[in-house]
C-alpha positions as a Markdown table, in Angstrom:
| # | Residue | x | y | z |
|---|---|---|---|---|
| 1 | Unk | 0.0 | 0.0 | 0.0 |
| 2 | Unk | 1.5 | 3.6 | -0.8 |
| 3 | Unk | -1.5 | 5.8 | 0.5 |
| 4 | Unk | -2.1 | 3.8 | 3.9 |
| 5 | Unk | 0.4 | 2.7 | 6.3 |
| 6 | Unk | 0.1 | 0.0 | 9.2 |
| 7 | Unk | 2.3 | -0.5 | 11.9 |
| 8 | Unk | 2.0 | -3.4 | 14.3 |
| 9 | Unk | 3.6 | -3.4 | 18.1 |
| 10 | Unk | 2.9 | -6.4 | 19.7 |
| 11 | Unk | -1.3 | -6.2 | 20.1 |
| 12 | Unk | -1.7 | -2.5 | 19.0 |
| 13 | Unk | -2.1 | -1.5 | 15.3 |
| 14 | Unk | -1.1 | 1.9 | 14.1 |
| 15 | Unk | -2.8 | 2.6 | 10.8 |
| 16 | Unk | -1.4 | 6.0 | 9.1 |
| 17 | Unk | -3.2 | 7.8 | 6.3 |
| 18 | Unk | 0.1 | 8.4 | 4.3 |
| 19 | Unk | -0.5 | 11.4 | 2.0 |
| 20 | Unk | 0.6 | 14.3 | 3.7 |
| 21 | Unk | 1.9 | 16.3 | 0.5 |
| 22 | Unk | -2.7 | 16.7 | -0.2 |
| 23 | Unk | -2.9 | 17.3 | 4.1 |
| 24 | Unk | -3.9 | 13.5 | 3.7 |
| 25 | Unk | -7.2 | 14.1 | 1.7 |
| 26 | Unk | -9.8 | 11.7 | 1.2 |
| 27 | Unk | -9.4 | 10.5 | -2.2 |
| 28 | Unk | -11.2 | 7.5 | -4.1 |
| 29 | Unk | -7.3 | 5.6 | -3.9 |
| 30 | Unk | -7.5 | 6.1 | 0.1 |
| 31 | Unk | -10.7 | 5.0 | 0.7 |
| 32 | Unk | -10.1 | 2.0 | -0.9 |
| 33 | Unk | -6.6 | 1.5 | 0.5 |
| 34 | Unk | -8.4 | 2.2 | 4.2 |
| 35 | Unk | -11.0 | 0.1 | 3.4 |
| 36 | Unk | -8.4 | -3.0 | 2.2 |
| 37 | Unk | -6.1 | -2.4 | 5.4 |
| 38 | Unk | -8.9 | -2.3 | 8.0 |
| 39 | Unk | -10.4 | -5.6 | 6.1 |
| 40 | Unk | -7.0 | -7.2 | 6.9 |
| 41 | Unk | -6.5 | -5.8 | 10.7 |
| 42 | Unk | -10.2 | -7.1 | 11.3 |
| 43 | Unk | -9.1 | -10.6 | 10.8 |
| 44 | Unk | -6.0 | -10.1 | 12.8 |
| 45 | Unk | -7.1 | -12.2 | 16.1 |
| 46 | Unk | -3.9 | -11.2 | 18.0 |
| 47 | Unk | -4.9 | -7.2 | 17.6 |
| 48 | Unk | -6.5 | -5.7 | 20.5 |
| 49 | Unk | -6.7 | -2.0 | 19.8 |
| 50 | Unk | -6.2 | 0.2 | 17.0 |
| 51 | Unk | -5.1 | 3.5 | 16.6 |
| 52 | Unk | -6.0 | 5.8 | 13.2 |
| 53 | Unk | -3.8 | 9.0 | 12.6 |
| 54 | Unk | -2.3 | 11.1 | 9.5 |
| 55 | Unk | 1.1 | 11.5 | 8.1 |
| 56 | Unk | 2.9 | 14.8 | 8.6 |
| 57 | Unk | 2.5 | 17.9 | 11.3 |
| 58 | Unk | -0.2 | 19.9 | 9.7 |
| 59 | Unk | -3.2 | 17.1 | 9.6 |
| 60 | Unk | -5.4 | 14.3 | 10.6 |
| 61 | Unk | -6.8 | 14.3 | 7.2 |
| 62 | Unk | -8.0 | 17.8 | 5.9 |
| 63 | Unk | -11.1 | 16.4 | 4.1 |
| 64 | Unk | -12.7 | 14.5 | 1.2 |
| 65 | Unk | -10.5 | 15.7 | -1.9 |
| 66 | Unk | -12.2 | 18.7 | -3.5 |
| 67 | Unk | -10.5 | 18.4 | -6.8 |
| 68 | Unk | -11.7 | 14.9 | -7.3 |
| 69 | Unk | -15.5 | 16.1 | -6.0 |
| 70 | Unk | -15.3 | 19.3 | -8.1 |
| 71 | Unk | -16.6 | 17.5 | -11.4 |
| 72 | Unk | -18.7 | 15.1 | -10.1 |
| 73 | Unk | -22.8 | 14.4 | -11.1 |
| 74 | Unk | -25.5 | 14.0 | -9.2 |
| 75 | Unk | -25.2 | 10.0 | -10.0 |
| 76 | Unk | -21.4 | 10.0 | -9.6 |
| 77 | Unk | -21.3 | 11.9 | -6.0 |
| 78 | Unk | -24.0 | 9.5 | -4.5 |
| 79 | Unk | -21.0 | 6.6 | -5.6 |
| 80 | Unk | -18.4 | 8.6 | -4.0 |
| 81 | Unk | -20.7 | 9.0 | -1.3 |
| 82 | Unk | -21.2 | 4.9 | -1.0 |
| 83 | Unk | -17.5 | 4.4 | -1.3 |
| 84 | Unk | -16.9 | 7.0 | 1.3 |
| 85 | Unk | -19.6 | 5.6 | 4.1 |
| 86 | Unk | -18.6 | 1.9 | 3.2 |
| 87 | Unk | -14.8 | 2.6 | 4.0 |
| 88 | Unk | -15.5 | 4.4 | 7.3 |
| 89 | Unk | -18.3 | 2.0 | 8.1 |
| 90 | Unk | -15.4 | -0.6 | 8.5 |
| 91 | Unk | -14.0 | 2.0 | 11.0 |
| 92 | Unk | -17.0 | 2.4 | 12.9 |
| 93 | Unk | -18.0 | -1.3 | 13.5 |
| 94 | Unk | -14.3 | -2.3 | 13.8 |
| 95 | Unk | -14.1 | -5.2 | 16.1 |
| 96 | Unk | -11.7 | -3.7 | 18.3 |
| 97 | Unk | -11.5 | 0.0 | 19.9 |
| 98 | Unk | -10.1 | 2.2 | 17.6 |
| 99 | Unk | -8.7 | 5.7 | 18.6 |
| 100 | Unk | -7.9 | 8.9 | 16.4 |
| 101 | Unk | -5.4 | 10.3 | 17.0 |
| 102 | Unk | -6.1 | 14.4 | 15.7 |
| 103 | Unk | -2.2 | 15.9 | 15.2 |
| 104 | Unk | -3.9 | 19.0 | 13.1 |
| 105 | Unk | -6.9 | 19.4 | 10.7 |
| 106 | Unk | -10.0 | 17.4 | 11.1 |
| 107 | Unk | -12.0 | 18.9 | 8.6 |
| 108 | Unk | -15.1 | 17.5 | 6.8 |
| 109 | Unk | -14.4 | 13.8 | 5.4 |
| 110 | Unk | -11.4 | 13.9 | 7.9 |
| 111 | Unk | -13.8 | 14.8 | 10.9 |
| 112 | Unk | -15.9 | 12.3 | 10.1 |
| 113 | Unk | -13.3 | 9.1 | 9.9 |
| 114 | Unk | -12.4 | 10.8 | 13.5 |
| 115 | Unk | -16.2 | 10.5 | 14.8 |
| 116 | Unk | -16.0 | 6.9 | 13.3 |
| 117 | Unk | -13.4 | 5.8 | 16.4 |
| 118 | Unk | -14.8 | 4.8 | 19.5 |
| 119 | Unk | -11.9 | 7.8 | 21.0 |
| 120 | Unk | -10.5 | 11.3 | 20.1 |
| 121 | Unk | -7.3 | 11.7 | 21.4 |
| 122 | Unk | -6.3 | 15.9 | 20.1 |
| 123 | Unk | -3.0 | 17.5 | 20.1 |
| 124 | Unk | -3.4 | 21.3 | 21.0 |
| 125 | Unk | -2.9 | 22.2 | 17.7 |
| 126 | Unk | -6.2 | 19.9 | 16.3 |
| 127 | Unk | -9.0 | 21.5 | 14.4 |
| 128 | Unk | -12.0 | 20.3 | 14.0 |
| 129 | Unk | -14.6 | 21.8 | 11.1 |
| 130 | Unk | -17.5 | 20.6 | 9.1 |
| 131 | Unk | -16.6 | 23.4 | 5.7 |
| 132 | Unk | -18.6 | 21.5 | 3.4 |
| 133 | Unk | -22.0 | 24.6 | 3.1 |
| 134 | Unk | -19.5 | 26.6 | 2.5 |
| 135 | Unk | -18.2 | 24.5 | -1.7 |
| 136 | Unk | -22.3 | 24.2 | -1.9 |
| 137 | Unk | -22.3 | 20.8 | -0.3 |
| 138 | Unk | -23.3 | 19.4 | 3.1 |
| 139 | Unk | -21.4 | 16.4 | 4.7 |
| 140 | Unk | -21.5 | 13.5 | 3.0 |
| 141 | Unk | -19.3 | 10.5 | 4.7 |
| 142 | Unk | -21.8 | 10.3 | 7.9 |
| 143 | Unk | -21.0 | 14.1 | 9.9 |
| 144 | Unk | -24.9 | 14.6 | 9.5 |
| 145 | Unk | -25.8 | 11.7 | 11.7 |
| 146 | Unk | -22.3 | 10.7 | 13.6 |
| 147 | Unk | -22.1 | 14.4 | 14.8 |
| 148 | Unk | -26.0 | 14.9 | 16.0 |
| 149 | Unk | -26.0 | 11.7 | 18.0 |
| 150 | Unk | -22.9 | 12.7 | 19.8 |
| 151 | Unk | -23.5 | 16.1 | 20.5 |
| 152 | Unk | -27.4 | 16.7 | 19.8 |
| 153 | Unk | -29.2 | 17.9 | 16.7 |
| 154 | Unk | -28.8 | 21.4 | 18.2 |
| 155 | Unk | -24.8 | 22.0 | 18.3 |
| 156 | Unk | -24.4 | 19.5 | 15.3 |
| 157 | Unk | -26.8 | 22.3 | 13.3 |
| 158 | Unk | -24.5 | 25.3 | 14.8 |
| 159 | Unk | -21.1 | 23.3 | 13.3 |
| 160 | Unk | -22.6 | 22.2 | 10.3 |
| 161 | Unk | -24.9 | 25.5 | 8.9 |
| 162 | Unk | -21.9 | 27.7 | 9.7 |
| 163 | Unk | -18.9 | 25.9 | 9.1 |
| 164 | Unk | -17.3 | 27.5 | 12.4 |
| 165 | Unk | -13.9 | 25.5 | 13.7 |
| 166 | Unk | -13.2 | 24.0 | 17.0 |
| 167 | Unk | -9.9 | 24.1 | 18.7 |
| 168 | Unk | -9.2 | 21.2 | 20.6 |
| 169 | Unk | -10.2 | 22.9 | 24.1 |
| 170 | Unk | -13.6 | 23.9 | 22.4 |
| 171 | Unk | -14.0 | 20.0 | 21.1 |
| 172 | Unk | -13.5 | 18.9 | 24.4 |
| 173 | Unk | -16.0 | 20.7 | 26.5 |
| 174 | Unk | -18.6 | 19.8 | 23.9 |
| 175 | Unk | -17.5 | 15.8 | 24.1 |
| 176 | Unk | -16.0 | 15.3 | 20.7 |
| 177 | Unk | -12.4 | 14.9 | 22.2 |
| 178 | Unk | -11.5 | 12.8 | 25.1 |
| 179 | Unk | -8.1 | 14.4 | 25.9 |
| 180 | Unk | -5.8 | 16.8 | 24.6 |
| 181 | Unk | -2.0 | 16.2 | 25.0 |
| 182 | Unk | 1.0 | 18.3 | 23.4 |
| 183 | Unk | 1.7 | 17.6 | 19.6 |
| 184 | Unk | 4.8 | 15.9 | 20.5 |
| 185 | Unk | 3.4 | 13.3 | 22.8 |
| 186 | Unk | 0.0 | 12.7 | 20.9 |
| 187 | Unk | 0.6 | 9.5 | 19.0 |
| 188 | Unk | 3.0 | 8.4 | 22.0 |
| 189 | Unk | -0.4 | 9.3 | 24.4 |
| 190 | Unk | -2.6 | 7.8 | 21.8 |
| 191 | Unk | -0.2 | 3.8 | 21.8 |
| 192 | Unk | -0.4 | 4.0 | 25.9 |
| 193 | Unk | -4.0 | 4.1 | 25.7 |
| 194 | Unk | -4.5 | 1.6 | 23.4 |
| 195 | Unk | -1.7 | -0.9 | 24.8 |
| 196 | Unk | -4.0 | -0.4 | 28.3 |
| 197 | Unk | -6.7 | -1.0 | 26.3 |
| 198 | Unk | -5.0 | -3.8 | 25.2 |
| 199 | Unk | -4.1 | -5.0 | 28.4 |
| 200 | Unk | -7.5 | -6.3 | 29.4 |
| 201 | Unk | -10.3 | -8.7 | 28.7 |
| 202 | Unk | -10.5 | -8.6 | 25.3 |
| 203 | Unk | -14.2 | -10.1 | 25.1 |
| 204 | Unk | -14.9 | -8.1 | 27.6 |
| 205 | Unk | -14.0 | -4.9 | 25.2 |
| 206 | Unk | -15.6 | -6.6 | 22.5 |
| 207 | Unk | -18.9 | -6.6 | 24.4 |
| 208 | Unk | -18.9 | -3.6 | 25.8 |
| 209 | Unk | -18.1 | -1.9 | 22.8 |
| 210 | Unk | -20.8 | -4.0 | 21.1 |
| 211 | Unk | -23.6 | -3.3 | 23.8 |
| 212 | Unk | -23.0 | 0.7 | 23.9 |
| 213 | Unk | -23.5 | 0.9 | 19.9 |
| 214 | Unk | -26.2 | -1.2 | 20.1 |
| 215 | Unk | -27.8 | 0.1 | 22.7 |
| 216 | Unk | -27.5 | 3.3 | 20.9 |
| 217 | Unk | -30.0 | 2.2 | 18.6 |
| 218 | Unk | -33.2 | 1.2 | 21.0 |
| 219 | Unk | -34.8 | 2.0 | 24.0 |
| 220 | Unk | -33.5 | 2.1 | 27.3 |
| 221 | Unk | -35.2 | -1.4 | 28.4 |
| 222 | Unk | -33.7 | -3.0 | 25.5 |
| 223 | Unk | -30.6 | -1.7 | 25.7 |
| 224 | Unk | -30.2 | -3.2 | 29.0 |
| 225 | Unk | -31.5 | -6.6 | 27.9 |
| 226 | Unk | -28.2 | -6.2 | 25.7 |
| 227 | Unk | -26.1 | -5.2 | 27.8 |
| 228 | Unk | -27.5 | -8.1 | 30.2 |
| 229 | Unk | -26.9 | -10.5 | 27.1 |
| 230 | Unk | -23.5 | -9.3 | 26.4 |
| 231 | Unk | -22.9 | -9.6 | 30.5 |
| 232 | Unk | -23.6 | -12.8 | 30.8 |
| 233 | Unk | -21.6 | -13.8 | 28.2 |
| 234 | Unk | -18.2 | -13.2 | 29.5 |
| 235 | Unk | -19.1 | -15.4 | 32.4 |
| 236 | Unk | -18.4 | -18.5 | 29.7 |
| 237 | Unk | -14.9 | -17.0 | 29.2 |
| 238 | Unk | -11.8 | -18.4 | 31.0 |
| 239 | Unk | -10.3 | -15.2 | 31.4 |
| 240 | Unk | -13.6 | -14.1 | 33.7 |
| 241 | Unk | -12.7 | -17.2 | 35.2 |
| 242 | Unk | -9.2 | -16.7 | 35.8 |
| 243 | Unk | -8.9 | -12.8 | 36.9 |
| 244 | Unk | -12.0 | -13.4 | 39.4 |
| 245 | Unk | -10.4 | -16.8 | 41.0 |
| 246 | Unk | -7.0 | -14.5 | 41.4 |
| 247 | Unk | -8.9 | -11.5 | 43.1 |
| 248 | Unk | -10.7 | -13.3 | 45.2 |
| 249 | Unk | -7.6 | -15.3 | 46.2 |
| 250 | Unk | -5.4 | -12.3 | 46.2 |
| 251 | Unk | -3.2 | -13.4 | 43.2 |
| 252 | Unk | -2.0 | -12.2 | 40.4 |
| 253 | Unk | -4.0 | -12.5 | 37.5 |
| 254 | Unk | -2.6 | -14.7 | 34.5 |
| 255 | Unk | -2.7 | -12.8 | 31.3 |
| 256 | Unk | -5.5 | -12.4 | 29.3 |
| 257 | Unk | -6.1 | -14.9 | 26.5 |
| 258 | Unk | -9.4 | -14.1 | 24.8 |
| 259 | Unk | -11.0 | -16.6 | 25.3 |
């Protein structure tokens, strides 16, 4: 791959969109180089976190690539559309946590692969902007819906009628970032997450992360007969098994296997 970069340390994948010279713009070759490498890290059953950022000092990824939208018809944006929501889809359902981590510009298609990972890790210097009303287009790889169920209908309006940019601080207090850290420490801050993430029950993850998206999605009484479901579960697993029979015997736990 020459637009897409992985990285693997140990259980912890780093996956870099490599195109800094374009500020690492969304382009019909990276989506489907993104969409090829997280197809591959999906089936990786040693990974146990991931972590998405963007090549260079100046951005996460600045957007979907204008000069490649500029030209489009009606019938050919709706594809690049598909191509675009299929791609981050694979982000947004990824089996494992995923965290972005935000060294500069987040704007439009680039905000939206962020809002795709379960985390938003921000250097100081991160911006985050829906420009899109501004070219005569609204968001198009999932800001409409990703943004509104994270942050209401009301402030996802406000970003997205008037194009306004977050700084980091700004993200932050509205819940779009988790944590700021200095640029230089960001993707360093962004691994030692992840390899804690890592670190524990990984069915455990996988069913928690399952039962908040799901429960996302339905009422409150059904979302906690998922999370009851998902629960239950881990109870079959010998790592549940091990890490209890240690606590409750004061010893150390044995690693986690998985299973």
């Amino acid at each position: 791959m020459e637009l897409v970069k992985v990285e693997k340390k140990e259980t912890v994948a780093l996956l870099t969109i490599d195109r800094p010279e374009g500020l690492n713009a969304l382009n019909t070759a990276v989506l489907k180089e993104l969409a090829d490498a997280l197809d591959v890290l999906a089936r990786d059953r040693d990974l146990r976190a991931l972590v998405v950022t963007g090549a260079g000092d100046r951005a996460f990824v600045a957007g979907a690539d204008i000069g490649e939208m500029a030209e489009l018809t009606r019938e050919e944006a709706a594809s690049f559309a598909h191509v675009g929501h299929e791609t981050i889809k694979k982000l947004s359902s990824f089996p494992m946590p995923t965290i972005a981590a935000v060294n500069g510009f987040a704007l439009g298609g680039g905000f939206e692969l962020a809002l795709a990972c379960d985390l938003i890790i921000a250097s100081a210097k991160a911006r985050f902007a829906f420009p899109e009303t501004g070219l005569g287009i609204t968001p198009g790889f999932g800001g409409t819906q990703r943004l509104s169920r994270l942050v209401g209908p009301m402030v996802a309006c406000d970003l997205i009628f008037t194009g306004r940019r977050l700084n980091a601080e700004q993200a932050l207090a509205l819940g779009i970032v988790a944590e700021i850290t200095d640029v230089e420490t960001l993707l360093d801050r962004a691994m030692e997450i992840a390899s804690t993430i890592a670190g524990k029950a990984p069915v455990a993850i996988r069913n928690a992360k399952r039962a908040i998206y799901e429960g996302l999605c339905c009422t409150l009484s059904d979302g906690l007969a998922i999370e009851t479901e998902y629960f239950s579960q881990c109870f079959d697993t010998e790592d549940q098994k091990n890490a209890m029979r240690a606590f409750v015997n004061k010893e150390k736990a044995l690693p986690f296997k998985g299973r």
